[in-house]
ZAKE-521941 format. One record per residue (C-alpha): residue in three letters; y, x, z. Coordinates in pm, whole numbers, plus 50000, padded with zeros to 5 digits. Example, Ala and Ser with C-alpha at 12.3 -4.5 7.8 and 13.67 -1.06 7.14 Angstrom:
2
ALA495505123050780/SER498945136750714/
***
This chain:
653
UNK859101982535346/UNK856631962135167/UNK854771988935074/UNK854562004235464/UNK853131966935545/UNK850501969235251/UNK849382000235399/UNK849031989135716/UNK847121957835593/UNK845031979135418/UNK844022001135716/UNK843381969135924/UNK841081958935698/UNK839111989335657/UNK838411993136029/UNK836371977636268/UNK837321945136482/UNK838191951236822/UNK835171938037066/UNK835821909037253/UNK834201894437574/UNK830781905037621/UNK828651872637538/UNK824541862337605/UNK823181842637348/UNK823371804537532/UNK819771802937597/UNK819991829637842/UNK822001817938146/UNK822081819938533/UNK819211800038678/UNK817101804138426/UNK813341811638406/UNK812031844438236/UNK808161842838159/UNK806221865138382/UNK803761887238248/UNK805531892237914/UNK808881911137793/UNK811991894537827/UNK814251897637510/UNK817951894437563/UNK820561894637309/UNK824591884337287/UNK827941899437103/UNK831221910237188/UNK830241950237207/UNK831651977237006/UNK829691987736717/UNK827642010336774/UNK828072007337118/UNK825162009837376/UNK824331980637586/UNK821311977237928/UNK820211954438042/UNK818521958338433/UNK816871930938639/UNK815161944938939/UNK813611975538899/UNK813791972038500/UNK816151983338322/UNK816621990737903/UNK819121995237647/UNK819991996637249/UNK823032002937094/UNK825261972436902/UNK825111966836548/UNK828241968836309/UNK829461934636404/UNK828971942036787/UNK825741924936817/UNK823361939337057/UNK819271930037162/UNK817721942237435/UNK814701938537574/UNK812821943837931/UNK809411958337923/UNK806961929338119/UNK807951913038413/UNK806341909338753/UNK805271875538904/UNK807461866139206/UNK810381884139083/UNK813881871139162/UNK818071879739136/UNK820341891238926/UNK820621896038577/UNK823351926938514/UNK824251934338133/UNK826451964638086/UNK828401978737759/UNK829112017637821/UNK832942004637746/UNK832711988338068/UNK832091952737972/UNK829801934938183/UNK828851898938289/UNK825841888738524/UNK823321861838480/UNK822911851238872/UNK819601830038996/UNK816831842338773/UNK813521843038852/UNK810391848838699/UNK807581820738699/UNK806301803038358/UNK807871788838069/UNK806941755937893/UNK808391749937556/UNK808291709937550/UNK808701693537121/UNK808341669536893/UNK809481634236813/UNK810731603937048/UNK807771602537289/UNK808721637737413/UNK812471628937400/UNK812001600037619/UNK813801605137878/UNK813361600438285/UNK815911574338265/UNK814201556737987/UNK810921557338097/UNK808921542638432/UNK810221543538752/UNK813531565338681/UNK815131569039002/UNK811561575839189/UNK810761602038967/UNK814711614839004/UNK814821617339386/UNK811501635439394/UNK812111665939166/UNK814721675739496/UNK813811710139585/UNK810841717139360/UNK810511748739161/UNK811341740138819/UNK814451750638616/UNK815551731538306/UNK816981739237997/UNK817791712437730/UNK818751717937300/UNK820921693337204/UNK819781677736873/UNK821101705336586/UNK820381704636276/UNK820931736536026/UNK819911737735663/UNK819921774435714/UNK818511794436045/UNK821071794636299/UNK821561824936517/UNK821551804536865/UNK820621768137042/UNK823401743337112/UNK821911735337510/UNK822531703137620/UNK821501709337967/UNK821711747038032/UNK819541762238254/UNK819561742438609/UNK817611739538868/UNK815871702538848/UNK817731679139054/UNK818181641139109/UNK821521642038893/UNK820101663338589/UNK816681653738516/UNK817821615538410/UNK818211631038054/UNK815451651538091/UNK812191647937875/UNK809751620438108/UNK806491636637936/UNK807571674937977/UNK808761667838362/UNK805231646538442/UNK803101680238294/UNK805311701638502/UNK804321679938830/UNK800641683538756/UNK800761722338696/UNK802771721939000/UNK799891705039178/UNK797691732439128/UNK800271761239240/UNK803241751439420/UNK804521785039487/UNK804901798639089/UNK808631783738926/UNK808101767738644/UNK810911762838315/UNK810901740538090/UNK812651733937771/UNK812891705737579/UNK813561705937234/UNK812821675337064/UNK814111650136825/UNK812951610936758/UNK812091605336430/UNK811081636336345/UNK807931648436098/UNK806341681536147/UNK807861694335849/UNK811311688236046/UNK810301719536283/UNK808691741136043/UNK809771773035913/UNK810871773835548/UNK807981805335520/UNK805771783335721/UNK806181756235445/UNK805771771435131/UNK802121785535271/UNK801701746735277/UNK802221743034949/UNK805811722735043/UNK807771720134687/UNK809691752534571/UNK812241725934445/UNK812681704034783/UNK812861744734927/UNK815281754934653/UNK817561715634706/UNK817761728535066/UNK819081762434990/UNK821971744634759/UNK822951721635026/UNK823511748135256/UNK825831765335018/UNK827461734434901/UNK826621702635115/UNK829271679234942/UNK828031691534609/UNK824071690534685/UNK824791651734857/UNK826351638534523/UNK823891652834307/UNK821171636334538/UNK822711598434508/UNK823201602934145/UNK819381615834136/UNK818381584134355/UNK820581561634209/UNK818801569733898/UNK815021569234034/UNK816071533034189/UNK816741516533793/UNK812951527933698/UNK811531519634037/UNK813661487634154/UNK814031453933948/UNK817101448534173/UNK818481483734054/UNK818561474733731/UNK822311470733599/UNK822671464833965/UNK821401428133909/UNK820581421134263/UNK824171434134352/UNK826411411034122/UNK828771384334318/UNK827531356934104/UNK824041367334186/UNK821871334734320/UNK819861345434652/UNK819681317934814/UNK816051317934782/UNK816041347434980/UNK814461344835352/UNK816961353535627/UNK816291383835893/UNK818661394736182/UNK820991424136101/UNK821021447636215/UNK817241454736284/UNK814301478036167/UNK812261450935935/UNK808691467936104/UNK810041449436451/UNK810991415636329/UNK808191398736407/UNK807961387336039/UNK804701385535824/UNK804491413235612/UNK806671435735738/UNK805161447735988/UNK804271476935818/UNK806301477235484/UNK807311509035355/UNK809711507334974/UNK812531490034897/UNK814161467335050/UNK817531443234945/UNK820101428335230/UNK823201408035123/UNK825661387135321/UNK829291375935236/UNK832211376635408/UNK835651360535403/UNK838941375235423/UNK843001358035392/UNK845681378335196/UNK847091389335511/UNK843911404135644/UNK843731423235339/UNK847151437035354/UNK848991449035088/UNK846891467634890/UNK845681494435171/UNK842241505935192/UNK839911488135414/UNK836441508035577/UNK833021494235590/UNK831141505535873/UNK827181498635932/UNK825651519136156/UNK822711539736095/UNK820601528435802/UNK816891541135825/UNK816801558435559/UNK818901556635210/UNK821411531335103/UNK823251522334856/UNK826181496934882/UNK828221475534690/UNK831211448834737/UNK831431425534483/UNK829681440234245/UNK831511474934243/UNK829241504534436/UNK831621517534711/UNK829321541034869/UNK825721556734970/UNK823671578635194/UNK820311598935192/UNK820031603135573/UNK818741581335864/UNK820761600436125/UNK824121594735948/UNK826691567536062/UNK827641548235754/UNK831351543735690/UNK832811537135364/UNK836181532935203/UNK836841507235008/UNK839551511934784/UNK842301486734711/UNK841461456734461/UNK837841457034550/UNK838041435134834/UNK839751398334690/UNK841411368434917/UNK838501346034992/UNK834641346835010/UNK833741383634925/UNK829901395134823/UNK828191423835065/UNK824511439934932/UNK823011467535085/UNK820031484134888/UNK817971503935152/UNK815181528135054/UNK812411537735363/UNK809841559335281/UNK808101561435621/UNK807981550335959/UNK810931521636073/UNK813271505035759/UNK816671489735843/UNK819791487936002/UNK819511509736347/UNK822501492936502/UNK823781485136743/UNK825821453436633/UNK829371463736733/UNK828451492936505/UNK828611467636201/UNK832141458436076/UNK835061455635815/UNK837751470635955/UNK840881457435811/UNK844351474935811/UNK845611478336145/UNK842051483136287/UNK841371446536355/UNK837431447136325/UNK835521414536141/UNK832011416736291/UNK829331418236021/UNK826211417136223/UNK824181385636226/UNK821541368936005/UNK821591385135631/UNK819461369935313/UNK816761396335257/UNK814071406534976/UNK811691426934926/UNK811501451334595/UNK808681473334523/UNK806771489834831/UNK805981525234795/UNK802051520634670/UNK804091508834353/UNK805851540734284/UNK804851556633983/UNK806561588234177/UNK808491593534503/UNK811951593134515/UNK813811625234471/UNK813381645834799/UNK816231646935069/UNK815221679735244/UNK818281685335438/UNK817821648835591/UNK817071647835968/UNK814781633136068/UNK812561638335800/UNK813591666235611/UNK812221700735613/UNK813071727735882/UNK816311717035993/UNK815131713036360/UNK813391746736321/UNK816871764736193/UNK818711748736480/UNK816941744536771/UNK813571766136745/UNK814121792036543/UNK816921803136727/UNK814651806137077/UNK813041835336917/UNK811941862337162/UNK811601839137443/UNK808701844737630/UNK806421813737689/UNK803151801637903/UNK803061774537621/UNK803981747037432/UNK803311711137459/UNK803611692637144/UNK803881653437104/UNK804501644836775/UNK803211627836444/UNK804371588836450/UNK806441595036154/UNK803631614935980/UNK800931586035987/UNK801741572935631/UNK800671608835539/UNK798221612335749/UNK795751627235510/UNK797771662535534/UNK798621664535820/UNK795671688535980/UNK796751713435701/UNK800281709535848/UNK799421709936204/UNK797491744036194/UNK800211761336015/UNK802411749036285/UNK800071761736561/UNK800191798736394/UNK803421799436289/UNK804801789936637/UNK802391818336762/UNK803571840736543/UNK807241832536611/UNK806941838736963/UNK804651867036960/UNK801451853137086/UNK798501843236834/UNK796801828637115/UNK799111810337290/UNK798101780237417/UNK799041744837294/UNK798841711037412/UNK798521685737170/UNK799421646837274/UNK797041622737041/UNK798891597236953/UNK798271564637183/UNK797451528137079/UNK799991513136830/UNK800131484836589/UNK798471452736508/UNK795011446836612/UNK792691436636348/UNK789651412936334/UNK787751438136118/UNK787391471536076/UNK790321489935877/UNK791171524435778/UNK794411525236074/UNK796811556135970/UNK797461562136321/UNK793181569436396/UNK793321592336066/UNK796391607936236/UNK794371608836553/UNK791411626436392/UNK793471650236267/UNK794931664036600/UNK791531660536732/UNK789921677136452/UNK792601708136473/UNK792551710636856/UNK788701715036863/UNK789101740836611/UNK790961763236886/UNK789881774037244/UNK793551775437382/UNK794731741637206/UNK794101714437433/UNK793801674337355/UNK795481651637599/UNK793791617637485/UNK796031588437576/UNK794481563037336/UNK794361538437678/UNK798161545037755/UNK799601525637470/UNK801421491837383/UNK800561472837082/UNK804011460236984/UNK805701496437149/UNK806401525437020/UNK807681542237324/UNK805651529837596/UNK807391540237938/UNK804631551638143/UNK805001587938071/UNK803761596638414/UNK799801593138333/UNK801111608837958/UNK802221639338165/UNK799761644638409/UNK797061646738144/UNK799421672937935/UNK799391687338287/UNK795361691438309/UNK795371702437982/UNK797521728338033/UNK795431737438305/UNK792611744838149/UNK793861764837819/UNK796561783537980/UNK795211788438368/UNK791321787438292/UNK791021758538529/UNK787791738838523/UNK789491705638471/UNK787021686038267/UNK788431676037926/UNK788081636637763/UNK784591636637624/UNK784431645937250/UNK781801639236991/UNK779191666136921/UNK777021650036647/UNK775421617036569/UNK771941611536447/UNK769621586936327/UNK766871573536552/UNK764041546536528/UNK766471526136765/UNK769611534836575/UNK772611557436563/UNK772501581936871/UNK775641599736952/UNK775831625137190/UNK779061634137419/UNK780171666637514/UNK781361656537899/UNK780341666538234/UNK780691637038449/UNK778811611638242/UNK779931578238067/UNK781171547638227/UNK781741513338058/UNK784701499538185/UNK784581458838231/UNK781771451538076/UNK778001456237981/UNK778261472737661/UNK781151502437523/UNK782681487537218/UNK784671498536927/UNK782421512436740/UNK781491510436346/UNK779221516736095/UNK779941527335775/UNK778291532735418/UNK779111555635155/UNK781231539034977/UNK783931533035283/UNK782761500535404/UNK782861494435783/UNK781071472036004/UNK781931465736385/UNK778421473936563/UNK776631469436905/UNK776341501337130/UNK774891513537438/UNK775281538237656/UNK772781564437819/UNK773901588537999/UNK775871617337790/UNK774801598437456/UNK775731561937300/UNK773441547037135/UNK774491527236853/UNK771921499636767/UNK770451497936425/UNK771401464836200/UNK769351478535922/UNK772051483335671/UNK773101517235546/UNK774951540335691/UNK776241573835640/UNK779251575735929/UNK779961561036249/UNK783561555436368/UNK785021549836735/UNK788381532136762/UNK789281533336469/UNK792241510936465/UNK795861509136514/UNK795571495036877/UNK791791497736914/UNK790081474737216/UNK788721504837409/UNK786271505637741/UNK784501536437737/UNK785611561537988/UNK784271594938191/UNK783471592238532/UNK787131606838574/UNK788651579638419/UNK789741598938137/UNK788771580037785/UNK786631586837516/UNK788831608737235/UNK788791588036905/UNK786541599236609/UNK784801595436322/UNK781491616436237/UNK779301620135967/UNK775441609236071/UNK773041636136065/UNK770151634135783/UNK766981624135898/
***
């Protein structure tokens, strides 16, 4: 008998697993738009191996056989413009299923960080901009935020494909929707889809290829740390703290023997700051743009009964942006190497002691915002029984070392998201492959800016990896440069955010179909996210217009060369409606500068297609236009569209 059943096992084993359902990969849906003009790729499971599979869709019609796990791909030769119906997908064991409402029209890819994930509802006039996408022709698909160490074979949608509506487009990109409207403008007939798939926070290397990133020269040890955590997170997480914990004693005063941590320890010389709270927000000098380490303690008091007897009790605090390490009284009772993460630790029994009881936080930020991400109900002890003691309020704070002081960087956290290295690529791009697109509009690099220096290199193997992904070396991209952000300074300074600016600039000249949408006018000093996306949009939306339609739309004017004069430094403008000051006599923002990086502010004027600007008889071997953080800016075309930042070297004489 038991032999019979081992046979049988055996035999089950050795053949092939019954097909289920027929299945479409979930970025291929009803109501969804296919890119005209280009072959449509469709894929799914749930055949028989070996099993052939068509596909038909008007007039077209094609088919492959399954592979040995029942996974078929298909795809359609090019479709028409105007085309419209059914999708039909056939196994020749009878499966089927139908993909109803598809039509054929152009596809926009929409990515990057939080200014393309802002949504309608977060951004200017919501409910306007709601009840008038009623009836238009655009379809949207969102990807939910996913994250995969290693590729993943489909999207998680969050939105699948729809048609846009008042009740779907609240969660809807604001800057994708806006460029939509404007290429709408110009042909209202032509559906248009739209995807978004983007993620706040994120750096460029977040939605780059692992093959993309080692032609950057990204570390084949960060590359080879990914690879472990993907075939042992738990494992590849441990090792990291331990790695961190043990960069933190050379790097940190406060780190070492856990000084800063110890009940007894004395901080009330410490300022106070509101917890939770990104630091770069407070409003307090200093931090404004403080990137290292940075110490938090507070104390809380508990009664015997509160504590139980003897059961474990769970810290919670939020997200922390972007590693911790924490300790109660003195004893380490947890840490974490991603921003993303909710932060809940248990703290075992006999840690925790009847009266006042000693909370310190060690947080490490390496870029863009540093702190606790909240929200404040997010921040509690929660005692046995689940009564919650609130811990959010005002904390004692120090600063440690910033991250100029490093002797070296602190061990790399690849699979952390944001900023990590492909994990939005494996889950949520990589995944789109074969999907035919018009384009892809790309607003990103905030969290890039305190690497600014590398991030052309990055952007242009972006641009031709993307290509290459989707099977078009010249399709066309438009680029967002990155508004006005940051403190405005009395003197000229070397802003991260204009080097960030020149380098988008820089790579989108280098291209014909890469477009520049210049919004260097459109930000807010003290915001990040500024809500207007609608004027954000509709210049994505000219943009697009003239890489990807050949529209003469006239771009911002752009730089063409600067030379030396009796009168001064004359800079001519590549534009076709002429200059206008804005508000005043003369253009300003300008500088000067000498060889050895020195800047001056200088006086300009403008003539026609050139600026002239004047001569104060000091050297000077480059000339710089708002070059700042939040630059004062009142140089426009006749259009209204602003002068692109730059900086350009001055011709010899």
């Amino acid at each position: 008998m038991i032999r019979t059943a081992l046979i049988a096992l055996a035999l089950t084993a050795a053949s092939p697993a019954l097909a289920g359902p027929l299945t479409v990969a979930p970025h291929l849906a009803s109501h969804m738009v296919l890119q005209q003009g280009k072959p449509a790729q469709f894929r799914g499971g749930g055949a028989q191996p070996g099993e052939a599979v068509s596909v038909s869709f008007g007039t077209a019609t094609a088919t492959a056989r399954a592979d040995a796990q029942g996974n078929w791909q298909v795809t359609l030769p090019a479709l028409p413009s105007g085309q419209s119906g059914a999708v039909t997908i056939r196994a020749a064991s009878g499966g089927s299923l139908q993909l109803d409402d598809v039509v054929t029209g152009d596809v926009w890819l929409c990515s990057g960080q939080s200014n393309m994930d802002l949504p309608v509802s977060g951004s200017a006039n919501p409910d306007r901009t709601a009840r008038e996408s009623a009836g238009l022709p655009i379809r949207l698909l969102k990807v939910k935020r996913t994250a995969e160490a290693k590729p993943a074979r489909d999207i998680v949608p969050e939105l699948t494909w729809s048609r846009a509506a008042p009740d779907n487009l609240g969660g809807f990109s604001a800057a994708c929707w806006h460029m939509a409207r404007e290429i709408l403008r110009n042909d209202p007939k032509t559906p248009l889809g739209l995807i978004h798939a983007a993620w706040g926070g994120s750096t460029i290397e977040d939605w780059m290829s692992p093959a993309a990133l080692r032609s950057t020269g990204a570390s084949p040890e960060q590359l080879a740390w990914l690879d472990r955590y993907a075939a042992d997170p738990a494992g590849a997480l441990t090792a990291a703290v331990t790695a961190t914990d043990r960069w933190a004693e050379q790097a940190d005063p406060g780190s070492a023997g856990a000084a800063w941590a110890a009940p007894g320890f004395d901080d009330s010389g410490w300022d106070r700051i509101a917890v939770p709270g990104q630091w770069e927000r407070s409003g307090i000098d200093g931090l404004g743009g403080y990137d290292g380490i940075m110490w938090f303690r507070t104390g809380i008091t508990l009664t015997a009964a509160e504590l139980g007897e003897g059961k474990d009790v769970v810290l919670q605090l939020g997200r922390i942006d972007e590693r911790d390490r924490v300790w109660i009284n003195g004893v380490p009772v947890g840490a974490q190497l991603v921003a993303a993460e909710q932060r809940s630790y248990r703290i075992p029994a006999g840690v925790l002691r009847a009266g006042e009881n000693s909370i310190a936080v060690r947080v490490i930020d390496e870029m863009g915002g540093g702190g606790f991400s909240g929200p404040a109900d997010a921040l509690a002890l929660v005692l046995p029984g689940g009564a919650r003691k609130p811990l959010a309020g005002s904390w004692r704070y120090r600063r440690s070392t910033a991250d100029s002081a490093w002797k070296e960087a602190p061990p790399a956290i690849p699979w952390s998201m944001p900023r990590g290295l492909a994990m939005a690529w494996n889950g949520m791009i990589g995944p789109l492959a074969g999907t035919g697109l018009r384009g892809i509009a790309w607003y990103q690099g905030e969290s890039n800016t305190s690497r600014a220096s590398g991030y052309a290199a990055a952007l242009r193997t972006w641009r031709t990896s993307w290509r290459a992904h989707f099977a078009d070396p010249a399709l066309p991209v438009v680029i967002v440069q990155l508004p006005g952000y940051g403190p405005r300074s009395p003197r000229p300074i070397d802003a991260p955010w204009a080097q960030l600016r020149e380098a988008q600039r820089v790579v989108a000249n280098e291209d014909p179909t890469t477009g520049l949408a210049v919004a260097i006018d459109l930000g807010i000093a003290t915001d990040i996210h500024p809500a207007h996306k609608d004027v954000v949009g509709e210049r994505m939306g000219q943009e697009a217009l003239r890489v990807a339609y050949g529209k003469a739309v006239p771009p911002a004017p752009q730089p063409v060369r600067a030379t030396r004069t009796r009168e001064g430094i004359e800079i001519t403008l590549r534009s076709s409606e002429g200059l206008a000051v804005m508000g005043a006599v003369e253009p300003v923002g300008f500088e000067l500068c000498e060889a050895n990086g020195a800047c001056r502010f200088a006086r300009a004027i403008v003539r026609d297609q050139r600026v002239l600007v004047i001569d104060d008889g000091r050297p000077a071997s480059m000339v710089r236009y708002a070059w700042q953080g939040s630059p004062a800016i009142n140089l426009y075309a006749r259009s209204g569209l602003p002068v692109v930042p730059f900086r350009l070297e001055i011709a010899a004489d």
